[in-house]
C-alpha positions in Angstrom: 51.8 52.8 81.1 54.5 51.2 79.7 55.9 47.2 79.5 57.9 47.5 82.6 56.5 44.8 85.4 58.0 44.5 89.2 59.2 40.8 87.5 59.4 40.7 84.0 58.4 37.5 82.3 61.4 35.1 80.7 60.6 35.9 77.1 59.5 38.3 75.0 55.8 39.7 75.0 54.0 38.1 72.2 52.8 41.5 71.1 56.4 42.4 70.7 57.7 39.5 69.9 55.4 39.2 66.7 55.7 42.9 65.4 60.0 42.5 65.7 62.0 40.8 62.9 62.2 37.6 64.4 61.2 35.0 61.8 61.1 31.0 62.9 58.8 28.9 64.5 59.0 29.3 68.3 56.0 28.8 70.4 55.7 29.3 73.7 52.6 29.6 76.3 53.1 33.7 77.8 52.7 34.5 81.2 49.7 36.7 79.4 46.6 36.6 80.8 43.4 37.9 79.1 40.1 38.6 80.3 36.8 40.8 80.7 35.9 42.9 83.6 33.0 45.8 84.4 31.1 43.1 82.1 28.4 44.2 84.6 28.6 46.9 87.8 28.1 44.3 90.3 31.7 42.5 88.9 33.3 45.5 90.4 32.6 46.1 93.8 34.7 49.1 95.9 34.4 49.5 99.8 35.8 52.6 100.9 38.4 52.0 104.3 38.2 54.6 106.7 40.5 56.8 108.1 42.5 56.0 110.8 40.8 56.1 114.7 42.4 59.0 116.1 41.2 61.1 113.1 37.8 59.3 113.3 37.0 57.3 115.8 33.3 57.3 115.0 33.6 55.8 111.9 33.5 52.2 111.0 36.1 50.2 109.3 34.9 49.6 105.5 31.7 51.3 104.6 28.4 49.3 104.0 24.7 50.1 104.1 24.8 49.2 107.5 28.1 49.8 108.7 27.5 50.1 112.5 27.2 47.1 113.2 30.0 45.5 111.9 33.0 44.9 114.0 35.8 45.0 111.9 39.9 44.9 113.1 40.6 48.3 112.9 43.6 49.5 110.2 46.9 50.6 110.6 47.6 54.6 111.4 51.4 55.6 111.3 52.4 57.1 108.1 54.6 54.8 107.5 51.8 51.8 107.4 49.7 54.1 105.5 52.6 54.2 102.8 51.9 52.6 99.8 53.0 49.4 100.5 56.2 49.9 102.3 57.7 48.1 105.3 58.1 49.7 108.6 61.4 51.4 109.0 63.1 50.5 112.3 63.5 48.0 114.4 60.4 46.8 116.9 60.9 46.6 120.3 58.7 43.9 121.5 57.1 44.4 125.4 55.0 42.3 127.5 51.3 43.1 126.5 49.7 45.1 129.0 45.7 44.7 128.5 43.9 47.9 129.0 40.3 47.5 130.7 37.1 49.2 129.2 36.4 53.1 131.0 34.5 54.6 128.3 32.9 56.8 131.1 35.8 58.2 132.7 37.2 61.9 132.5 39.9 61.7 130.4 41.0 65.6 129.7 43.9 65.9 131.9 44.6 62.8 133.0 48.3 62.1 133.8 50.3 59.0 131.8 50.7 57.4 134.9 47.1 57.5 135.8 46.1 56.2 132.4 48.3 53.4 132.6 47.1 52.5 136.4 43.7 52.2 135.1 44.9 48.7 133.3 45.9 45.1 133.7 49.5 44.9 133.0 52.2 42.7 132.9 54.7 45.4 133.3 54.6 48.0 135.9 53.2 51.2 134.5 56.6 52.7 136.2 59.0 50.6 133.6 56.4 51.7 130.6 57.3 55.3 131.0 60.9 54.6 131.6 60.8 53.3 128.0 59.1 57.0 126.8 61.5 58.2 128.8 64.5 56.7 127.5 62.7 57.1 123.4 62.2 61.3 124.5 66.1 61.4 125.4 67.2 59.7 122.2 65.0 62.3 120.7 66.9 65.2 122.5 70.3 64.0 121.6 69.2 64.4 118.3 68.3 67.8 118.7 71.6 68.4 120.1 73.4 66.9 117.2 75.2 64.4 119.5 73.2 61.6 117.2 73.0 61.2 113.6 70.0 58.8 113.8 67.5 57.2 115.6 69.1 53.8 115.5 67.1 51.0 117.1 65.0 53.5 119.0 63.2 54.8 116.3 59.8 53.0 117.4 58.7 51.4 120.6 55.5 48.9 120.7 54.4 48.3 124.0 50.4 48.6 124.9 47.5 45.6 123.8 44.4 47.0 124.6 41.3 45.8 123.8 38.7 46.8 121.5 36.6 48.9 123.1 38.7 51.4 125.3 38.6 54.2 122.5 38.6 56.7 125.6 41.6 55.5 127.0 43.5 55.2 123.6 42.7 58.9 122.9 43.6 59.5 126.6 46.8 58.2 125.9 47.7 59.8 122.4 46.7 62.9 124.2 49.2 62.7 127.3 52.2 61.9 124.9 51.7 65.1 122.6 51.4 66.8 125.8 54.2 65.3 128.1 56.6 63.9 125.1 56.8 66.9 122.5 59.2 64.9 120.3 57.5 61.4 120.4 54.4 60.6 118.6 52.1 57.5 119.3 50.0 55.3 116.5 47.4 52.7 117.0 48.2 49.5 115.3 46.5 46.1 114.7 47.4 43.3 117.5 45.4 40.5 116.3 42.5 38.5 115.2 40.9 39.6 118.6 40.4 42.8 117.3 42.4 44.2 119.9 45.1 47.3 119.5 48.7 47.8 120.2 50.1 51.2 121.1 53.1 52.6 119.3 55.3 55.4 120.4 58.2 56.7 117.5 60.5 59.7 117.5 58.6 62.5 115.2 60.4 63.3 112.5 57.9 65.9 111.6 60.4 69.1 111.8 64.0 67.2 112.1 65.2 68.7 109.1 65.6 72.1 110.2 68.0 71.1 113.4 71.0 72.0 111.4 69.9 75.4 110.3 68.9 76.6 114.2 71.4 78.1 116.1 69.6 76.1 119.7 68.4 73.9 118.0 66.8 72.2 120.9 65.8 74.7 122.6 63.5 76.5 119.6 62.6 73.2 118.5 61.1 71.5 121.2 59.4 75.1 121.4 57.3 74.4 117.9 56.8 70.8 118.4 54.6 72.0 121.5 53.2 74.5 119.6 51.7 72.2 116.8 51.0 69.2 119.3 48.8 71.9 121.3 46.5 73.0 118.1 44.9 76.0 117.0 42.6 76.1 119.2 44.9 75.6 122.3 47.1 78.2 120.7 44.8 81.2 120.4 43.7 80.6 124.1 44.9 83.4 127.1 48.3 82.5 128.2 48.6 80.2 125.3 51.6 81.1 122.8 50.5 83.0 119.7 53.7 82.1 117.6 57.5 80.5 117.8 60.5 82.1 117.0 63.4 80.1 115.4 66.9 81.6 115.8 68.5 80.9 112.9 72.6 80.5 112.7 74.6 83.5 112.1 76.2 81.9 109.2 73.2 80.4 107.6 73.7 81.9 104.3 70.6 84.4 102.9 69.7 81.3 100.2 69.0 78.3 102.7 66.3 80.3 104.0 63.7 79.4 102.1 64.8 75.7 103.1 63.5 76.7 106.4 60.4 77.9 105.0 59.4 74.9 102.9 60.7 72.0 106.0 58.1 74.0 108.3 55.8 74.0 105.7 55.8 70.5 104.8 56.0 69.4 108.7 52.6 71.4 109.4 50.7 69.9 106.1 50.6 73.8 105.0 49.0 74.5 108.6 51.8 77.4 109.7 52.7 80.5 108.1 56.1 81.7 108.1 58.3 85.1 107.5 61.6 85.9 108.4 62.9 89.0 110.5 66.6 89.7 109.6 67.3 91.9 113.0 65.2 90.9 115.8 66.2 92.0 119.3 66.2 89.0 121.8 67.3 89.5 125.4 69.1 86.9 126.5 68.8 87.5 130.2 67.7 90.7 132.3 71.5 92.0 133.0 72.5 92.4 128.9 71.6 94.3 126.3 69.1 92.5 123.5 71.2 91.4 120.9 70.6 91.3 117.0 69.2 88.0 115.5 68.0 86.5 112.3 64.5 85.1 113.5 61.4 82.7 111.6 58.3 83.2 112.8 55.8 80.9 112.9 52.1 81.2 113.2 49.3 79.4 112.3 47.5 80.2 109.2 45.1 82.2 108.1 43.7 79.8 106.2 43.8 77.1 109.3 41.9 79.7 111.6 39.1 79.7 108.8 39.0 76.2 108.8 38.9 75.7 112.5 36.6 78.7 112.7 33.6 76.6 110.3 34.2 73.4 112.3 33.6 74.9 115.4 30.4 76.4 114.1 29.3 73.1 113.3 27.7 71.0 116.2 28.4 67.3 116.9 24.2 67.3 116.1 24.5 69.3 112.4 27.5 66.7 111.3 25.5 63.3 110.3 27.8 60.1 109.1 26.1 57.8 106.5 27.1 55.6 103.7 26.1 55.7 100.0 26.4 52.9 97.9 25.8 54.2 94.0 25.5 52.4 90.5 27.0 53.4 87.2 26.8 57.2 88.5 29.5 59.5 88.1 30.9 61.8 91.4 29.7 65.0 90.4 26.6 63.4 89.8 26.1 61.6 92.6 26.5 64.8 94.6 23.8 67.1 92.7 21.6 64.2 93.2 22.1 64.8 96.8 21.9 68.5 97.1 18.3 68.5 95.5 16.8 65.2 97.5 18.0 66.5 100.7 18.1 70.5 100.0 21.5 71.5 101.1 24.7 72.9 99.7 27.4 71.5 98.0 29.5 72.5 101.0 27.6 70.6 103.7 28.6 67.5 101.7 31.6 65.9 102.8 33.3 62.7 100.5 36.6 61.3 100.9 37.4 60.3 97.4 36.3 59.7 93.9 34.8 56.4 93.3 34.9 54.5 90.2 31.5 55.1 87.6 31.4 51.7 86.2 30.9 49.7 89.4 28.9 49.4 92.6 30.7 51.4 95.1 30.3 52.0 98.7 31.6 55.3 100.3 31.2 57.5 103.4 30.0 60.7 103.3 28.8 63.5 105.9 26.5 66.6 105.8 25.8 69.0 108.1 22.7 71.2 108.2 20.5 68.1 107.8 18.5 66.0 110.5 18.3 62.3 110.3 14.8 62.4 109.7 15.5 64.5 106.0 18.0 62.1 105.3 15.1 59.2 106.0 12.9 60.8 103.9 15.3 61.5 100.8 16.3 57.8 101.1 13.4 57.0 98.6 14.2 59.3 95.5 18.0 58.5 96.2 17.3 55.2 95.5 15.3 56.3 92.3 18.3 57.7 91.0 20.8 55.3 91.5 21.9 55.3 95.2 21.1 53.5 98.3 21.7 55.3 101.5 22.8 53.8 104.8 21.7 54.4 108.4 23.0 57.8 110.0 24.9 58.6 113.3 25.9 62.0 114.9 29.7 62.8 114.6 31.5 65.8 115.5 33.6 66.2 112.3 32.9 66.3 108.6 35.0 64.2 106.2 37.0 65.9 103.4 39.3 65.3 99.9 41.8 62.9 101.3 40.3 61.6 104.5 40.0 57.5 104.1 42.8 55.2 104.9 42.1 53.5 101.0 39.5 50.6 99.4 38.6 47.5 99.5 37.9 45.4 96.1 36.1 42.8 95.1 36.5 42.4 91.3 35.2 39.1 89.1 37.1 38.6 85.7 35.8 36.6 83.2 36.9 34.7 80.2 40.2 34.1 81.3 42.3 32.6 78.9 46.1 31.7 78.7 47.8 33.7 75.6 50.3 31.5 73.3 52.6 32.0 70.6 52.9 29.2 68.0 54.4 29.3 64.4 54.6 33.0 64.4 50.5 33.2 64.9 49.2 34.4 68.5 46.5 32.6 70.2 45.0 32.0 73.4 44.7 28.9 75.8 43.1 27.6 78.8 43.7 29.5 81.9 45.7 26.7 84.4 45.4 27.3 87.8 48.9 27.2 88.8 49.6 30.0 86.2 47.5 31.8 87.8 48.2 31.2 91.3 51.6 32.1 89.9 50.9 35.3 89.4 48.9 35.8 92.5 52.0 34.9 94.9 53.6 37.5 92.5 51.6 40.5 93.6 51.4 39.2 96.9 54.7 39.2 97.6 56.5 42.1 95.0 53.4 44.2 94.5 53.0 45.8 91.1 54.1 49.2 89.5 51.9 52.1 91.2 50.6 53.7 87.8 47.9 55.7 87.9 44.7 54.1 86.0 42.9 55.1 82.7 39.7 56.7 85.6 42.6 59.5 86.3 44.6 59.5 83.3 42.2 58.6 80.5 42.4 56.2 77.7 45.6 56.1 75.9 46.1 56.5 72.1 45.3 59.8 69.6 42.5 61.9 70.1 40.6 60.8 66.7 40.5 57.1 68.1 39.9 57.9 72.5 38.9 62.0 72.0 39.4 64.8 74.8 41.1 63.2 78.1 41.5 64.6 81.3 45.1 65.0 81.1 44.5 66.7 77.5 42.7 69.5 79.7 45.0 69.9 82.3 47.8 70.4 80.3 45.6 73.5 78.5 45.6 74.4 82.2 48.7 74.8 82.9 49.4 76.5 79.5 47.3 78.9 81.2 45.3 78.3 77.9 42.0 78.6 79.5 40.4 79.4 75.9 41.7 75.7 75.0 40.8 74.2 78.4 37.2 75.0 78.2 37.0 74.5 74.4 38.3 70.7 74.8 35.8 70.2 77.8 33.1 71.1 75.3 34.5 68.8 72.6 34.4 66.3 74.9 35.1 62.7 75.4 32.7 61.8 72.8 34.7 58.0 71.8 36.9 55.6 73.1 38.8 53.2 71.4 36.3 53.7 68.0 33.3 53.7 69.9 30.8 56.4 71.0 30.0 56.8 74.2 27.8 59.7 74.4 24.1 59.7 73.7 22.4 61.6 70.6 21.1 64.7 73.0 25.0 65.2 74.2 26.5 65.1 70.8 23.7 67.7 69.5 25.3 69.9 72.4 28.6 68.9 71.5 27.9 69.9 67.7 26.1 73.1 68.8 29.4 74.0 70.6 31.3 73.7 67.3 29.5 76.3 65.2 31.0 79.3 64.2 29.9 82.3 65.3 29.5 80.3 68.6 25.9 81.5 70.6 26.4 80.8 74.2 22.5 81.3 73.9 22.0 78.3 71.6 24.6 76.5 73.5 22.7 76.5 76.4 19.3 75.5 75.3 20.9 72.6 73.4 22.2 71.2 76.8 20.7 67.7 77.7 18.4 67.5 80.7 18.9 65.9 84.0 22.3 65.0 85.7 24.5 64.9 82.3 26.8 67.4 81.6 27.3 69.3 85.3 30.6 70.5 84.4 29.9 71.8 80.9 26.2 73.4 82.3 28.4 75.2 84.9 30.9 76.7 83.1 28.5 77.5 80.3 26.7 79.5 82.7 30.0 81.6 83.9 30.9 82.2 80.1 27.4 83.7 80.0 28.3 85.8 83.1 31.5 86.8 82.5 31.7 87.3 79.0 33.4 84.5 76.3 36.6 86.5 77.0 36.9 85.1 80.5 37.3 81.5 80.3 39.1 81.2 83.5 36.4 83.0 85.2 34.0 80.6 84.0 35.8 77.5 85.2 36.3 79.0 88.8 32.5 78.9 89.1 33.1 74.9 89.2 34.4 73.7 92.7 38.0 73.7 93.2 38.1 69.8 93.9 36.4 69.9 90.1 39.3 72.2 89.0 42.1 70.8 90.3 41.3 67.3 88.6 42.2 68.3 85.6 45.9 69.5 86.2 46.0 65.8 88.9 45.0 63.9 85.6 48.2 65.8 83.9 50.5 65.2 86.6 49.6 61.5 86.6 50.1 61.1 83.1 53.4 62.7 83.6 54.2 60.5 86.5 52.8 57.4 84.1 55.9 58.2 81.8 58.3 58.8 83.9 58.2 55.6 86.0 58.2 53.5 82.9 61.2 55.3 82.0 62.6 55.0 85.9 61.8 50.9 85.5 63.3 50.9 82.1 66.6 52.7 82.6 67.9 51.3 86.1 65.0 48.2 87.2 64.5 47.6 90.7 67.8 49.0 91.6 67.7 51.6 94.0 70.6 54.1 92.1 72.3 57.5 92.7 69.7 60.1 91.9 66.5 58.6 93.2 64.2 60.3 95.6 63.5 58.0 98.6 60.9 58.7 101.5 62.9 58.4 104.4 60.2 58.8 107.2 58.4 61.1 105.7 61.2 63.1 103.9 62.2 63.1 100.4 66.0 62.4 100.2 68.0 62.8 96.9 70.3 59.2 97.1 74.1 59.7 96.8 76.1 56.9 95.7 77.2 55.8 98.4 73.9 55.2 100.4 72.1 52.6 97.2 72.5 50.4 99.6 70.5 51.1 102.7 67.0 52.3 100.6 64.8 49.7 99.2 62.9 49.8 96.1 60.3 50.9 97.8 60.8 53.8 99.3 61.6 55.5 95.8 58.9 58.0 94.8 58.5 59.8 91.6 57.0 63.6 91.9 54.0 64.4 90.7 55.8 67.8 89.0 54.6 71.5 90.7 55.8 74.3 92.6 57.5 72.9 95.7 58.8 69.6 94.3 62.4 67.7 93.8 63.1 66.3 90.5 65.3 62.9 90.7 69.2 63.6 89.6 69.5 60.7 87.0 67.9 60.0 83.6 64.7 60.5 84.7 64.9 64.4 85.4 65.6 64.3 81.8 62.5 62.7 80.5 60.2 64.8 82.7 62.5 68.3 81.5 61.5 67.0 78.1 57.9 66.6 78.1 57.5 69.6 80.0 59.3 71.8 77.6 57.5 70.1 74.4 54.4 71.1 76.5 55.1 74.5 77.2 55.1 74.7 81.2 57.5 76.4 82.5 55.1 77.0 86.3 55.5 80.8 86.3 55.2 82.4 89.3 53.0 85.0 87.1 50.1 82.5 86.2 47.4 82.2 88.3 46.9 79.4 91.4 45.1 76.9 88.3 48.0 77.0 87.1 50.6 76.5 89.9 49.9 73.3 91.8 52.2 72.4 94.4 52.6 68.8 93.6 53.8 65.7 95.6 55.4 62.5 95.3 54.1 58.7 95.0 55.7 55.5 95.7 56.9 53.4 92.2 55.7 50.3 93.6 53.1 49.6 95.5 51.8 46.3 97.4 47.9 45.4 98.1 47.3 43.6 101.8 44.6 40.6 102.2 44.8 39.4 98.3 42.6 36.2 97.5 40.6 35.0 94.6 37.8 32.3 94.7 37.3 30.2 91.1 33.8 30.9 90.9 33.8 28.8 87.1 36.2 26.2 85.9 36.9 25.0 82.2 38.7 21.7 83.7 39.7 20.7 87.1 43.4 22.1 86.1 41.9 25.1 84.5 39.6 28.3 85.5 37.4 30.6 83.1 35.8 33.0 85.7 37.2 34.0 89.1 36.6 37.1 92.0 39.7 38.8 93.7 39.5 40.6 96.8 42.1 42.8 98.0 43.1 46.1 100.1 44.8 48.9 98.5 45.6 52.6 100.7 44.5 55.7 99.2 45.6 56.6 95.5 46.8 53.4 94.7 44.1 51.6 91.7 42.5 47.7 91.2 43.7 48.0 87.3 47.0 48.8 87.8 47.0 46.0 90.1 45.2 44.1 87.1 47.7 44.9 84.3 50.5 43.7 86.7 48.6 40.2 87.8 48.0 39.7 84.0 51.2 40.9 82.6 49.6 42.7 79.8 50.9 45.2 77.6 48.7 45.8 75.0 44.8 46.8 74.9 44.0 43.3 73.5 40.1 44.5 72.4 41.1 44.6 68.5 44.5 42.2 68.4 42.6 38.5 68.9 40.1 37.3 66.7 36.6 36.7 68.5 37.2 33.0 67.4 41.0 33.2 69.4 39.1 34.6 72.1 36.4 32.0 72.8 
């Protein structure tokens, strides 16, 4: 992470401003603030938020030992709202609320728009409601057609309240619009501090891109949209349609093919599979001859029928919902630990994300293949080892990498202290309040730089002061140096910043490791006992199977989520440098060369359209197979590292080495941020204080941190103790 800051402070940093040339004797209090957090677990408390209703509507909000109670207002579901931090594009059409009464018992397969709507107490005649789909489905058409450029001011109608506790009609009512309105789709969105709902309907923009490269363009698309509204399983049923053609134009030249192929691609999430037939004969009525197209196929997956094929297996009964709340244990840990106590597999447990090792977290998690009554009875040696289980309930899905909406923090800092700069000397100062509260309003309303945090990245700095970081294996990854990646996951991470942080019994492993001739034999007995060590036990075991000559065989015995890690951690630090540089070079100026998210699309920015993106909709990619680079500066600085790395992603080297990528928002924003003075030096100063805020999926507390402090430097060796206290 660099010095760049969503608002930069009016002077210079003191770390900076002491190691430059500048002699005299200004002083000045910095908007710097220091303090200490993790001093114990319980100061860092993480809540998992989960996914959005339609995905899971079993699930409770925020995950707590006893979640199923709790009745908390539901979050938002578009992608747009579940962008990191980024205002809803388009323009709100406001409607009378129409208040949709409870009928959790009725039927609600088939059921008709008009009937869902008739079941409630509206304002606004149900009639007038659909006239507004309607009207939304025909904009959509003309776009199709070509006869629009845009969506305008119809890009998103909000029309329905309903309350709380109609889940049956909501899902009813998503259901008929994917059915009926192929080109709309519908979100459920917060209303109010009634905890009721408000339905959304928007033009999809899910496969837009391709209209220009379809020779019917409305025709063949309305065609998929059905297709990937109606599901697999819908699919694959008699009379159901087993693929979708898409005529392409005649003078679409050979090259802008594989456009096609990636837009479908990314519209399905990687659910379709696509090829291309160069002379396909389509009849165009009964009376002519079939004439000679260029055709794309499209078909669901392989890989998707697998997937839909070991949910259906599954029961509603095998699929059990919990919550685990763990202390200082680390993820891969946490999940052996449940394996043994409740005598599954790996693959029956289902997590969302990675939680934090230094702090109490709270997460959902699913298994299948396990009763209720198991999970009772493992609840006691769980707790034995570190985690606390909740009560269970029956759902009819399984949760996976990805699925959760994002966290909820609660995070005490102590110490707080004010840094100064006086006569050349650096120093530290109460904490005022207004200062602080300064710096609150800041994040509230700017948000802070999106960097990735030192739990993906690793600690910066040379590897004899912080040793082997994630990143430093990923990038031996996708070397496809796999004799170097497992040889640095041995080494380990055995210090950081100077100080150990391994255990006796580790570092005899580690040392073991080191010996030359290395005995895989000796290795292995030297391992530590007990949950330390997963990783290195398992691919230890694979070099024993497969032979020392086969690292990359060894580390494909560890799961993939386990594998892939390592190359994320590299494509963060990547993405780490390059928004500094982005920030550095052109500010919070959206510029010619940018990527934007424009609705779910990445969009290169000419110069003549700076002006209608905002600052935050510019993403950075997080560099692989299948993503854009930004045509400025900044396409430079990630062309440099890679080449000083040596990755060039060959289409020779295997998957490990080939990630697809992705893209992140540079800024992101936090929602419900507030902070309670829990210990006060003065009545105009504070000393310790708790913040509690949201943040979606990917997005981290520290990075947040660094920005509400506006600190630059790790501070643990440049103040005194005596400045300090």
């Amino acid at each position: 992470m660099g010095d760049v800051f969503v608002t930069a402070p009016p002077h210079d940093f003191p770390s900076s401003y002491l190691s430059s040339k500048q002699q005299g004797d200004a002083s000045f209090d910095s908007w710097e603030i220091l303090g200490s957090i993790k001093t114990t677990a319980e100061d860092f408390v993480v809540r998992e938020i989960a996914c959005d209703e339609k995905k899971h509507p079993d699930a409770p909000r925020i995950a707590d030992l006893n979640p199923f109670t709790c009745n908390a207002p539901a979050i938002p579901t578009s992608a747009t709202e579940k962008g990191q931090g980024l205002e809803h594009i388009g323009k709100e059409c406001h409607k009378s609320p129409i208040i949709v009464k409870d009928d959790s018992s009725a039927s609600t397969d088939e059921r008709s728009l008009n009937q869902i709507l008739s079941d409630c107490a509206f304002q606004v005649p149900p009639s007038e409601t659909i006239q507004e789909i309607d009207n939304l489905h025909n904009a959509a058409v003309e776009l199709l057609r070509g006869t629009s450029e845009d969506c305008g001011d119809v890009i998103d109608i909000t029309f329905l309240e309903v309350n709380e506790a109609s889940v049956s009609l909501r899902g009813a009512f998503h259901k008929a619009i994917r059915r009926d309105y192929p080109l709309l789709q519908s979100d459920t969105k917060p209303a109010g501090p009634d905890n009721s709902r408000r339905l959304s309907v928007s033009i999809s923009t899910r496969f837009l891109a391709l209209r220009s490269f379809l020779d019917n363009p409305q025709e063949d698309l309305i065609k998929l949209y059905r297709y990937f509204n109606r599901g697999y399983e819908a699919s694959i049923k008699d009379g159901g349609e087993e693929r979708v053609l898409l005529r392409l134009r005649k003078d679409l030249p050979r090259e802008d093919r594989r456009i096609v192929h990636e837009a479908i691609q990314k519209g399905s999430h990687g659910m379709f599979q696509t090829f291309t037939i160069p002379d396909y004969k389509m009849h165009v009525d009964d009376t002519k001859e079939p004439i000679t197209v260029v055709v794309v196929v499209v078909q669901w997956s392989r890989q998707t029928a697998r997937k839909r094929k070991r949910v259906q297996r599954n029961s509603p009964e095998s699929n059990l919902l919990f919550v685990v709340r763990k202390r200082g244990k680390e993820h891969l840990a946490t999940i052996q630990t449940l394996v043994r106590a409740l005598r599954c597999r790996q693959a029956d447990i289902g997590l969302a994300g990675i939680k934090d090792m230094h702090a109490v977290t709270y997460q959902f998690c699913t298994v299948s293949n396990v009763s209720s009554n198991q999970l009772k009875q493992a609840a006691e040696s769980l707790s034995k080892n570190g985690i606390d289980i909740g009560p269970s309930k029956e759902v009819p899905w399984r949760l996976s990498k990805g699925d959760l909406y994002g966290n909820h923090f609660q995070i005490t800092i102590r110490d707080l202290r004010r840094v100064t700069v006086a006569n050349n000397q650096e120093g530290t100062k109460a904490l005022d309040i207004t200062h602080f509260q300064m710096m609150v309003d800041r994040i509230r309303n700017q948000g802070f730089v999106n960097f990735f945090g030192e739990q993906r990245v690793g600690v910066a700095g040379t590897a004899s002061i912080v040793g082997v970081r994630s990143f430093d294996i990923g990038r031996a990854m996708l070397q496809c140096d796999f004799i170097k990646a497992v040889d640095l996951l041995m080494t380990g991470r055995r210090v950081t910043r100077g100080d150990d942080v391994e255990n006796d019994e580790v570092v005899r492993f580690r040392q073991e490791w080191q010996n030359i001739p290395r005995d895989l034999n000796k290795c292995w007995k030297a391992l530590p006992k007990g949950n330390k060590l997963l990783r290195e036990q398992t691919v230890l075991q694979g070099l024993k199977r497969y032979g020392s000559d086969k690292p990359l065989e060894a580390l494909r015995c560890l799961h993939h989520n386990e594998r892939t890690f390592w190359v994320s951690a590299y494509q963060s630090y990547l993405w780490n440098i390059a928004a500094t540089e982005r920030l550095r070079v052109y500010g919070m100026n959206v510029v010619q060369g940018d990527l934007v998210d424009e609705g779910g699309h990445i969009k290169v920015v000419d110069e003549k359209d700076t002006n209608k993106f905002s600052i935050y909709q510019v993403v950075l990619p997080l560099v692989g197979t299948s993503t854009l680079f930004p045509q400025n500066a900044v396409r430079f600085k990630y062309e440099k590292i890679l080449t000083g790395d040596g990755i060039s992603f060959s289409k020779t080297a295997p998957s490990e080495s080939l990630p697809k990528g992705g893209y992140r928002h540079v800024l992101a924003k936090c929602d419900d941020l507030a902070f309670e003075i829990r210990e006060n030096d003065t009545d105009k100063s504070i000393r310790v204080v708790t913040l509690s805020f949201e943040l979606p999926r990917g997005c981290y507390a520290t990075s947040l941190l660094r920005e509400l402090m506006v600190t630059t430097v790790d501070r643990t060796f440049s103040l005194s103790a005596s400045q300090r206290d």
